[in-house]
C-alpha positions in Angstrom: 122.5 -8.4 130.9 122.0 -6.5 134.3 119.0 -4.4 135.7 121.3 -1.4 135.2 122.0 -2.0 131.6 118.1 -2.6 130.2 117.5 0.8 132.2 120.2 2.3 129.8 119.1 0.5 126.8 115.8 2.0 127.4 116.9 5.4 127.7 118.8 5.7 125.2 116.0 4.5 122.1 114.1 7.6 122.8 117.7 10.0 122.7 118.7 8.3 119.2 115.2 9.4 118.3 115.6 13.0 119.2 118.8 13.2 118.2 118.0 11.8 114.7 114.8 13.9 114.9 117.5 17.0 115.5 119.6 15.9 112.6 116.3 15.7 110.0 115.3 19.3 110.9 119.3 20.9 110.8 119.5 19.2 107.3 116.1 20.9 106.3 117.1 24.4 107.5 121.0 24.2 106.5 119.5 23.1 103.1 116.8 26.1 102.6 119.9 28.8 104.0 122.2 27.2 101.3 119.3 27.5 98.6 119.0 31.3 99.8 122.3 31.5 99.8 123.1 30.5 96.5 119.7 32.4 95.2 121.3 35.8 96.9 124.7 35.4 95.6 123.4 34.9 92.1 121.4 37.8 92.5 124.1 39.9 94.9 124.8 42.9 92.2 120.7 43.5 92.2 120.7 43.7 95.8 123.4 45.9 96.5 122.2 48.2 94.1 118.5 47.6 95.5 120.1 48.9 99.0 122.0 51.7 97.4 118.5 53.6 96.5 118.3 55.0 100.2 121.3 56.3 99.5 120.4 58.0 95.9 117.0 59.5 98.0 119.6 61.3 100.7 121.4 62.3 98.2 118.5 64.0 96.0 117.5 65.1 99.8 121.2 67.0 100.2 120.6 68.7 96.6 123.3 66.8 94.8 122.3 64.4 91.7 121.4 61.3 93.0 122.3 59.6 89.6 126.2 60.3 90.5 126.2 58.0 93.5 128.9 56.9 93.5 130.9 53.8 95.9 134.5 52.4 95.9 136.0 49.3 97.3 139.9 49.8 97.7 141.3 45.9 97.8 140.4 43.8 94.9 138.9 41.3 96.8 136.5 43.3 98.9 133.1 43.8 96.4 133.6 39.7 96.3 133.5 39.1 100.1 130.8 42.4 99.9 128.6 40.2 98.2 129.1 36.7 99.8 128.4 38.6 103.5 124.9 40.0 101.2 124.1 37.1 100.3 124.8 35.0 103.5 122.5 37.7 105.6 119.5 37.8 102.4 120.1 34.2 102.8 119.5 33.8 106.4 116.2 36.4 105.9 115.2 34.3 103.2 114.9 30.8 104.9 113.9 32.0 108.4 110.2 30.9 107.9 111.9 27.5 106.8 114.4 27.2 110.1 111.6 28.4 112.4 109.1 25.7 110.7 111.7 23.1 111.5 112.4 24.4 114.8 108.5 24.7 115.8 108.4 21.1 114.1 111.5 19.5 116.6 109.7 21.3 120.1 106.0 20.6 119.0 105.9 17.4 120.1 107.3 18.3 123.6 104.0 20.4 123.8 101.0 20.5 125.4 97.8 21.5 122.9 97.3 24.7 124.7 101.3 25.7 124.7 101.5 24.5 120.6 98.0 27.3 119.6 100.2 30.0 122.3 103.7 29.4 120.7 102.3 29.1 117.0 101.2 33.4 116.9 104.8 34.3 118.4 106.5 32.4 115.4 104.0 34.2 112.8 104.7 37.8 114.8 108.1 37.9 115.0 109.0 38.0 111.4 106.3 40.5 110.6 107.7 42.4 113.4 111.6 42.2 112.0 110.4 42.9 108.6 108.5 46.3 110.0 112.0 47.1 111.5 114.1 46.4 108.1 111.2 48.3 106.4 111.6 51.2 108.8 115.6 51.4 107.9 115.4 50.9 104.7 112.4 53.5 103.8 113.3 56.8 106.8 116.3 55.9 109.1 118.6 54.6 106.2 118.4 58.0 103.7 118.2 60.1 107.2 121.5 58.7 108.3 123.0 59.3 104.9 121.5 63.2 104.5 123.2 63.4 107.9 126.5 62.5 106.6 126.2 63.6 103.1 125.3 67.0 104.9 129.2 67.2 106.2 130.8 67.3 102.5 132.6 70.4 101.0 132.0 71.5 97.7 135.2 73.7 97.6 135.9 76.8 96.8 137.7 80.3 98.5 139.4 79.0 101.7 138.3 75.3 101.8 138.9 72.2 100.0 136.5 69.9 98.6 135.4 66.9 100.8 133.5 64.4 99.2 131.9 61.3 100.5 133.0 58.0 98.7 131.9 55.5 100.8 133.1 51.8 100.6 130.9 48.8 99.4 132.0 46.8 102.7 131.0 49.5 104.8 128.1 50.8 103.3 126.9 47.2 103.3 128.3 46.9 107.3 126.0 50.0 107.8 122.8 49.0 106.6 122.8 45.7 108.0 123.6 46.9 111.5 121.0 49.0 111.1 118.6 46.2 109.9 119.6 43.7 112.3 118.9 46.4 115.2 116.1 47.7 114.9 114.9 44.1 113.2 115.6 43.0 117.1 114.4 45.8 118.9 111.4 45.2 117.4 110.8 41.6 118.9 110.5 43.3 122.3 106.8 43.4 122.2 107.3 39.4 121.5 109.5 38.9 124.0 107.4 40.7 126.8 104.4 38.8 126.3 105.7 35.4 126.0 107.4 36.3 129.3 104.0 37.8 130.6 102.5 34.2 129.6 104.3 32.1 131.6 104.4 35.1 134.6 107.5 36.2 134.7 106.3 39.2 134.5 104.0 42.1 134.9 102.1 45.3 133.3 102.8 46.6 136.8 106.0 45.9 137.0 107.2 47.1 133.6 105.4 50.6 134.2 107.4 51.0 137.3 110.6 50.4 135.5 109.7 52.4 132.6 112.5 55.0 133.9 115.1 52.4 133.6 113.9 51.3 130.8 114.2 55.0 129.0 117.9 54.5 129.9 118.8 50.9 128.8 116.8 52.1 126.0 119.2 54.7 124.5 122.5 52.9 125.7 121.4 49.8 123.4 121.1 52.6 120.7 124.6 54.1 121.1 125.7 50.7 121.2 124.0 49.2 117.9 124.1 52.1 115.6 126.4 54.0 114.2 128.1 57.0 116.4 125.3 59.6 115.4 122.6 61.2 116.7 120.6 60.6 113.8 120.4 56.9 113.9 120.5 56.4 117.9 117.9 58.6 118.6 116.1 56.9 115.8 116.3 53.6 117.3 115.8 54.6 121.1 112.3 56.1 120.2 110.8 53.3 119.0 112.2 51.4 121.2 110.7 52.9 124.2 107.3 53.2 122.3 107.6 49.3 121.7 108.0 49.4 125.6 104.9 50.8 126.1 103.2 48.4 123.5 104.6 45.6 125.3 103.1 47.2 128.7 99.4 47.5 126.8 99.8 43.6 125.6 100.9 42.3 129.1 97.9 43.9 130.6 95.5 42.6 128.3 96.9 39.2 128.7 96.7 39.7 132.6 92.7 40.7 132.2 92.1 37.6 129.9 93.8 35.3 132.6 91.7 37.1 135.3 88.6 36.7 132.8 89.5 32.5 132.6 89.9 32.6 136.3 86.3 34.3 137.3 84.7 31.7 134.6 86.3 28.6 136.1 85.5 29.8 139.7 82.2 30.7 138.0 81.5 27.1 136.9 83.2 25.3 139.6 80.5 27.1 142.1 77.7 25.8 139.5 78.8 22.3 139.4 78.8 22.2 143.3 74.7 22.9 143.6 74.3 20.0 141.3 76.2 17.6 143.5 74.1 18.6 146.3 71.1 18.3 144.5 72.0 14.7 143.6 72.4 13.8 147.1 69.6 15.1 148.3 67.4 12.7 147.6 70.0 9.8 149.1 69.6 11.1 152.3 65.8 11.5 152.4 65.8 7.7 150.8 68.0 6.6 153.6 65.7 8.3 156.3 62.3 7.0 154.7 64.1 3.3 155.5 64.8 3.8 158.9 61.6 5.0 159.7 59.8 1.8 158.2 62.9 -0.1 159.3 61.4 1.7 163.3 
């Protein structure tokens, strides 16, 4: 066997061992989203009509009886697909601690000490963060979006015909979860930012001189995630820019701690130095003293 070929033996023992490494921690986290998944889809009926009480409170909020709610689905097979796509996104919500465990589990290693204790508060943060954002829909933006709406109906009468919202199971379900996963990932922005602001890629400064720009991308994202109303993009663009400015706040203090580290190291490097001199002090004087008896 040649030079060439040991080199590619050895390379290729530690790739088998991340690759099996890889296929251990994509067995553990497709295993906990099927668990979820099947956990959901048992439970699918109870968690559609779980997401259906924003609903009933816009209703009760538009003065009609929010025990008459009412929702349709128009091809047989639609509720059944309704609540496989419920059950794949609970699912997926479900075992995200699990698939970010076994993700933080298959990079670890590839860590220094330092990057592992930075990296491990990002993974608590962000799905405290996503669950503030579904909590946010689910409790004011959801039932806002729905008065909104529900506000358009016609009750009938002289000279106009009655227009009643029925909406569909699949889109009612196609609603909320666009609304969830939105403002669920506008709400990692403060994450993002800092990890960024870790490593220096970029600045307090720098975001508050693009805060104009910012303001802008800020409510295009909005139209472009929400539904078309003004109800729910405004709704997403204001906390979005307020996140912004959370993000500027955390990038600063971060930028003062490094500052802080910096001024102590430069602090004790300066105190070691004295020490040194100290130390050799004494050689020299020695080394004098002998060539003076040495004379």
């Amino acid at each position: 066997m040649s030079a060439e070929d040991d080199e590619i033996e050895k390379s290729s023992a530690p790739l088998m061992e991340h690759l099996i490494e890889l296929r251990t921690r994509l067995m553990w986290s497709i295993g906990g989203f099927f668990v979820a998944f099947l956990v959901c889809f048992f439970f699918a009926k109870q968690l559609f009509n779980l997401l259906v009480i924003p609903f009933k409170w816009a209703t009760g909020w538009a003065g009609l009886d929010p025990e008459k709610v009412e929702l349709i689905y128009t091809a047989p097979q639609e509720f059944f697909f309704t609540q496989i796509k419920l059950a794949m996104f609970g699912g997926l919500v479900i075992a995200f601690p699990v698939i970010a465990s076994q993700i933080y589990k298959f990079v670890a290693p590839g860590l220094y000490k330092n990057e592992r204790a930075a990296f491990l508060p990002f993974l608590v943060a962000s799905p405290v963060l996503f669950l503030m954002g579904a909590s946010l829909v689910y409790f004011f933006f959801t039932p806002m979006v729905m008065w909104f709406f529900l506000a358009m109906q016609q009750t009938g009468g002289e000279g106009e015909v009655q227009i009643s919202l029925l909406p569909k199971v699949s889109e009612y379900l196609s609603l909320i979860m666009t609304l969830i996963f939105s403002f669920g990932l506008v709400f990692q922005l403060p994450v993002v930012t800092t990890l960024m602001a870790r490593v220096g890629m970029v600045t307090s400064q720098g975001l508050a001189d693009k805060r104009k720009w910012a303001i802008v991308i800020a409510f295009v994202v909005a139209a472009v995630l929400t539904p078309p109303d003004p109800v729910s993009q405004i709704g997403l663009a204001l906390p979005t820019i307020l996140l912004y400015e959370i993000s500027i706040w955390t990038a600063r203090m971060i930028e003062k701690k490094r500052e802080q580290e910096r001024v102590a190291s430069e602090t004790q490097s300066e105190g070691d130095n004295p020490a040194e001199q100290t130390q050799a002090a004494p050689t020299s004087l020695e080394g004098t003293g002998s060539g003076t008896k040495a004379g």
